[in-house]
C-alpha positions in Angstrom: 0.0 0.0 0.0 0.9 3.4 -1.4 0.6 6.5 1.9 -0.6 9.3 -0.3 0.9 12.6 0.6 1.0 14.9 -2.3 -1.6 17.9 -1.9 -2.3 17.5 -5.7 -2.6 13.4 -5.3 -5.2 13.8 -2.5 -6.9 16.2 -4.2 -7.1 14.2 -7.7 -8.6 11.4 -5.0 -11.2 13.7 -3.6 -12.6 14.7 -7.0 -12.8 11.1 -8.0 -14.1 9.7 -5.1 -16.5 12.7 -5.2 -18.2 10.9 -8.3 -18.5 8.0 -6.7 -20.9 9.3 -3.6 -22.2 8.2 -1.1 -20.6 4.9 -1.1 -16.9 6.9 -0.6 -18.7 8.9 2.1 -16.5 7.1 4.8 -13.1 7.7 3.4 -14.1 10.7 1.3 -14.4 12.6 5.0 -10.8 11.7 6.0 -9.2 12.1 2.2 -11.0 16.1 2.7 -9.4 16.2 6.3 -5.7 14.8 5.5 -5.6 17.5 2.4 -6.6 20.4 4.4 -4.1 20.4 7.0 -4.7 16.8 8.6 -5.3 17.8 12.4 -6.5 14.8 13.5 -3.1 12.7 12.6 -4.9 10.2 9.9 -3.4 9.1 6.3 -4.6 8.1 3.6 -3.3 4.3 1.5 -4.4 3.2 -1.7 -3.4 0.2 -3.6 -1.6 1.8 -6.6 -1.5 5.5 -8.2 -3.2 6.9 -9.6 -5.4 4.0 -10.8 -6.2 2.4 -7.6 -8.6 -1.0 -6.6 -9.1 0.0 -3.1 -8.7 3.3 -0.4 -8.1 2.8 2.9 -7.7 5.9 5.6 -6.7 4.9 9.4 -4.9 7.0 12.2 -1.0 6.7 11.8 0.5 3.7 13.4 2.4 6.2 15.8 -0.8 7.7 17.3 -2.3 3.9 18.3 -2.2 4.1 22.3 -4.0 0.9 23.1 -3.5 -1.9 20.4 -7.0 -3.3 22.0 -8.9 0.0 21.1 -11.1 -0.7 18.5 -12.4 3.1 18.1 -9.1 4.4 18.1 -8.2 2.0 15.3 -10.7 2.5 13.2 -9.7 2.2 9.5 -12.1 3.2 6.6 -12.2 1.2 2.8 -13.5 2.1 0.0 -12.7 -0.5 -2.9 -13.7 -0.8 -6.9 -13.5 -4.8 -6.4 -13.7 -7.0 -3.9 -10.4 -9.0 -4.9 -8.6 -5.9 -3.6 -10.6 -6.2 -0.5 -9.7 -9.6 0.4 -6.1 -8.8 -0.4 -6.1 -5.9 2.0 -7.5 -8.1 4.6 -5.6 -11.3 4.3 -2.3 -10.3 3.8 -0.8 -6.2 4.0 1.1 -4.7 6.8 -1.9 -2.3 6.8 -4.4 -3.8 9.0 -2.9 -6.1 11.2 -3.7 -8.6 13.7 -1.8 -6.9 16.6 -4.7 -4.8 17.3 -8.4 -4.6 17.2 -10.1 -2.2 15.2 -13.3 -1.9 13.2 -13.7 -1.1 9.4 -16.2 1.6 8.1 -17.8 0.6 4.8 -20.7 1.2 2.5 -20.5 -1.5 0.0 -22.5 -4.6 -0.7 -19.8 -7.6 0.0 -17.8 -5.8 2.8 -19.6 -7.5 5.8 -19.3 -10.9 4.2 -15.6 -10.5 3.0 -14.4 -9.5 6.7 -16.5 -12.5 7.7 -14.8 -15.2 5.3 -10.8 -13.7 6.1 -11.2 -13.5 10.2 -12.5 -17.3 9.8 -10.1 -18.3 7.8 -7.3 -16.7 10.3 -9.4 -18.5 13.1 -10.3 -15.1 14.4 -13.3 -14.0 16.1 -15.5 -10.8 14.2 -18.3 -9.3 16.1 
């Protein structure tokens, strides 16, 4: 996964995921945050640039007090197929078994995805 940090790459990614609304609602917020000055210490990961599969936004791994937060670790997806989904979740250095954390989505497939990888890990999803 590719941090975006560019102002003119995150921008590019707000327009587009602007045309994509409201199913990019949940990352669309942190993309708008990260470009305007980024207060709240998040970033922003996509798969590749500038034709990405999947966005993901989190707080930065330095700002994660308690690995067993899982509102502190919250991480947001937005994806264009579900392959890249189930990539992200089974095997990237970007969301991690080491801590709890919940995933904020609005597609069809996301629910069942996170379902089918935590099983196959052995891991338990509420």
């Amino acid at each position: 996964m590719q941090i975006l940090r560019c102002p003119a790459q995150l921008q590019l990614l707000e327009e587009t995921l602007r045309r994509s609304l409201p199913t990019t609602l949940p990352v669309l917020g942190t993309v708008m945050t990260v470009a305007r000055g980024n207060p709240a210490s998040h970033e922003v990961l996509v798969d590749s640039w500038p034709h990405f599969s999947i966005v993901l936004t989190r707080l930065r791994p330095e700002e994660h007090r308690d690995p067993r937060d899982y509102y502190i670790n919250q991480l947001a997806v937005f994806y264009r197929d579900e392959g890249a989904l189930q990539a992200l979740l089974a095997g990237t250095e970007a969301v991690t078994r080491e801590r709890a954390f919940q995933i904020l989505g609005m597609q069809d497939g996301l629910d069942e995805a996170v379902q089918e990888v935590a099983s196959a890990r052995g891991l338990k999803v509420e």
